[in-house]
N, C-alpha and C positions, 0 to 999 in steps of 0.2 A: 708561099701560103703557110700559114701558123696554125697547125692545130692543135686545140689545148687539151689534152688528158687530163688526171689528177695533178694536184700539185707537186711542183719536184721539175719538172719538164715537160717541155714541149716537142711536136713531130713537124719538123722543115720541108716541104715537098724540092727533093733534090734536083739540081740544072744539071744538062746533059755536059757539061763544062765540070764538071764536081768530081768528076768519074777520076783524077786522076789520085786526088785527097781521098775519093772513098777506098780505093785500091792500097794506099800509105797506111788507111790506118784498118786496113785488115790485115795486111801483114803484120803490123806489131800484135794487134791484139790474137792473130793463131802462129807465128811464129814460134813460141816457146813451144808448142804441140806439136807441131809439124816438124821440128826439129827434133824431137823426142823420137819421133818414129823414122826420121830420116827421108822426111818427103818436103822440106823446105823448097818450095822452086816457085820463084820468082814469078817466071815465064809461064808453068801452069797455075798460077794463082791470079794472074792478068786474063789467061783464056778465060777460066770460071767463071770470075765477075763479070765478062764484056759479055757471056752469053748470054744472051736472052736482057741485057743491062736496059732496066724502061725507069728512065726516071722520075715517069707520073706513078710510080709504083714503089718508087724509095723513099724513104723519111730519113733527113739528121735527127739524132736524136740529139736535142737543146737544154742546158741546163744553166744557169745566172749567164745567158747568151754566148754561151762556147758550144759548138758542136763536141761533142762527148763519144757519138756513137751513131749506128743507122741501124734503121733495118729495110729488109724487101718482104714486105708482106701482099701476097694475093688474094683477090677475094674469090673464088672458083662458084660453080652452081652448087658443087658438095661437100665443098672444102675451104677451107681456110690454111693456105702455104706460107709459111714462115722459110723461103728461100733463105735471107742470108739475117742472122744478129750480131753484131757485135759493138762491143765497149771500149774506149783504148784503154790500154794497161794501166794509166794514172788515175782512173775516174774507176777502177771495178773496184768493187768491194764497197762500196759507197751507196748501195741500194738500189740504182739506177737501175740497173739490170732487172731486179724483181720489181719496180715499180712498172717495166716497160712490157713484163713480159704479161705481167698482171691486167693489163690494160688488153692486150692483145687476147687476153682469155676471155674478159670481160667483152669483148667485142663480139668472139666467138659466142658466148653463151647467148647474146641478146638473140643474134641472130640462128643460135641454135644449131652451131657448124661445129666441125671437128676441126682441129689445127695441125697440119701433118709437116716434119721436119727431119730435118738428119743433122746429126754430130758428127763427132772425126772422133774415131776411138780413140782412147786414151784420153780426151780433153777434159777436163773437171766441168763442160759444160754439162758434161752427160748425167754428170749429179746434179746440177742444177734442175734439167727438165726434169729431169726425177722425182725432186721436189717441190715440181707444180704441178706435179697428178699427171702428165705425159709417160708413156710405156712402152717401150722396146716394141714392133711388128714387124722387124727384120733387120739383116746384119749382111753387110757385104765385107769386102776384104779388108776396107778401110773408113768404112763408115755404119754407123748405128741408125734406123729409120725410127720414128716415133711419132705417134699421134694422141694428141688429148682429147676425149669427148666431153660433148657441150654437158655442163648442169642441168638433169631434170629439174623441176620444181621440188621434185620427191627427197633429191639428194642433198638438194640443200637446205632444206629441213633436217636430215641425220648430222649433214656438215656442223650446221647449228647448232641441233642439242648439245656434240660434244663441245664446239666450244663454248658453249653456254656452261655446263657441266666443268670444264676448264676451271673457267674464270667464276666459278662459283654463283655466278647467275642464278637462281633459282627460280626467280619469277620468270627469266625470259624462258628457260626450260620448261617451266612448267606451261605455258602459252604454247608451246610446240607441238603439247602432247592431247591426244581426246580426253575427256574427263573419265569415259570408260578404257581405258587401254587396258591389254592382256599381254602383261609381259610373264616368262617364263625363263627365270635361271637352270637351264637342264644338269648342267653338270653337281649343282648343289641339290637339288630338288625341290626349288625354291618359286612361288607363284605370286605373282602383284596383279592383284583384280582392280586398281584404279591408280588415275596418273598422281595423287595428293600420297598413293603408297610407294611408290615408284619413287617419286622427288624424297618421299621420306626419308629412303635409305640409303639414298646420296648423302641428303644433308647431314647423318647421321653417323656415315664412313670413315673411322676414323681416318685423321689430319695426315698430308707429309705427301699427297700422290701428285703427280703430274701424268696426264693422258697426251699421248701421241698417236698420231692418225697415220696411218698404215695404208690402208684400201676404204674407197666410199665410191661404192658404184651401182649403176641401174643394173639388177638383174632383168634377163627377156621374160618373166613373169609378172615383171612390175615392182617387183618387190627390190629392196635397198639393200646391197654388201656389206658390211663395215667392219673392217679391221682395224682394231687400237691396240697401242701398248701402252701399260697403266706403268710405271715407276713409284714402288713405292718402299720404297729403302730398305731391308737387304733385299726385297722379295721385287720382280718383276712378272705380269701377267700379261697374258693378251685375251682379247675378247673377237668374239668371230661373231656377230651378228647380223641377222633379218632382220629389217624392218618392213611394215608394212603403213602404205601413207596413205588416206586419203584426204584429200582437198589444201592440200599442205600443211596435216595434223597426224604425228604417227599416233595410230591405232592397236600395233600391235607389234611386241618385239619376240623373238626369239633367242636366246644367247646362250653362248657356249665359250665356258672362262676355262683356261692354261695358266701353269706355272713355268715359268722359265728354267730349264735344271739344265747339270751339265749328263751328257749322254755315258752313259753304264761304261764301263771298263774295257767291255768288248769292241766298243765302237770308239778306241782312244787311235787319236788323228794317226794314221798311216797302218792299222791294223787292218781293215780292210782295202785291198786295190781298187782305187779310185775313189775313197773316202778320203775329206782334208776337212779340217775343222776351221771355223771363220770366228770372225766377233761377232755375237746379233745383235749388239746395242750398236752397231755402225750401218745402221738402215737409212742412207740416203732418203727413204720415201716416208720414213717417221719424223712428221712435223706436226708444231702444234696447229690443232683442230681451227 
């Protein structure tokens, strides 16, 4: 049976006869991972997959009619289990992957479930969920655990403005917002009593920035998270804002703007024990909005 997601490919409901091809190409495609860490085994890689192995519950993933890849996705009463994903080696990097995992969110979201998963440390998968909003909720010796939570309606309204704001959209941003909204810049001491002032001083900001999404999440008050990082040539910012949404129109922001510096002299990498200095423009989880 063929079911059709976005365009790009399709999902094969897998025969219980498949099992020995799906086993072939999970090994190539975590082999170089597993061999990194020195856990390459054949024999534990065949127990994994036969446990629990239901093949009403695997997909090939199908692209111009070649199997490419599969997954094991479950549909739970409170969950959504992404057991197994994977690509072969010659077909990654080629979008498939974010096309397939996009779909699987979008499933989640309808249905309003969470998507809970594990990685193998070390694997560049782990940047990958990274970068579709999935978040670390535990760690064993050799694997990473992680769950994405479903889109309120709330968040993807905030998801929206920024990339509406992105791509210079104006009209659609301004459509997002109440025509009374109460935004408040605290750190400059700055106040926008409507959304036509609001859009003004976007439109108005001078040229050159690109906005990256950081965090956008439901707070338990209702109220919306959003962490961005603004690039805007030498200077880098971030913005930590509230938002408040009603009826899928924000009403009401609150924000609080950083500049990005390098830390004082005192705090240069190995002067304090167990201080080490990183790069923060290598934020796996900043993607555009």
């Amino acid at each position: 049976m063929i079911v059709s997601p976005p365009a790009g490919f399709a999902l094969e409901r897998a025969a219980a006869g498949d099992f020995e091809d799906l086993l072939a190409l999970r090994l190539r495609a975590m082999r170089a991972s597993l061999e990194r860490l020195g856990r390459y085994d054949e024999k534990r890689a065949r127990e994994r997959l036969a446990h629990g192995f239901d093949p009403a519950r695997t997909q090939h993933i199908v692209v111009e009619g070649r199997r490419v890849g599969f997954i094991v996705l479950k549909t739970l009463s409170h969950t959504m289990r992404l057991d197994h994903f994977y690509v072969d080696p010659p077909f990654q990097g080629c979008g498939t992957g974010r096309g397939v995992l996009a779909w699987i969110c979008e499933q989640a979201d309808r249905a309003q479930l969470p998507v809970e998963l594990v990685a193998l440390k070390g694997s560049e998968s782990n940047r990958f969920y990274l970068r579709h909003g999935f978040v670390p909720t535990g760690e064993g010796e050799w694997d990473i655990d992680y769950v994405r939570t479903p889109l309120w309606p709330s968040v993807r309204a905030v998801r929206s403005m920024w990339a509406a704001f992105q791509a210079r959209d104006w009209k659609a941003a301004r459509a997002l917002l109440k025509d009374d909204l109460q935004v408040v810049w605290w750190t400059s001491g700055e106040r926008f009593d409507s959304a036509d002032a609001f859009i003004a001083v976007q439109q108005k900001y001078p040229e050159g920035w690109t906005i990256l999404l950081i965090e956008c999440e439901r707070l338990e008050d209702g109220r919306v998270m959003s962490l961005v990082r603004v690039d805007h040539p030498p200077a880098v910012f971030y913005a930590t804002s509230c938002f408040r949404v009603d009826d899928g129109r924000i009403v009401g922001i609150d924000e609080y703007w950083a500049t990005a510096e390098v830390p004082a002299a005192w705090r240069s990498d190995g002067a304090v024990p167990g201080l080490a200095r990183f790069d923060p423009m290598d934020n796996p989880r900043a993607v555009a909005p």
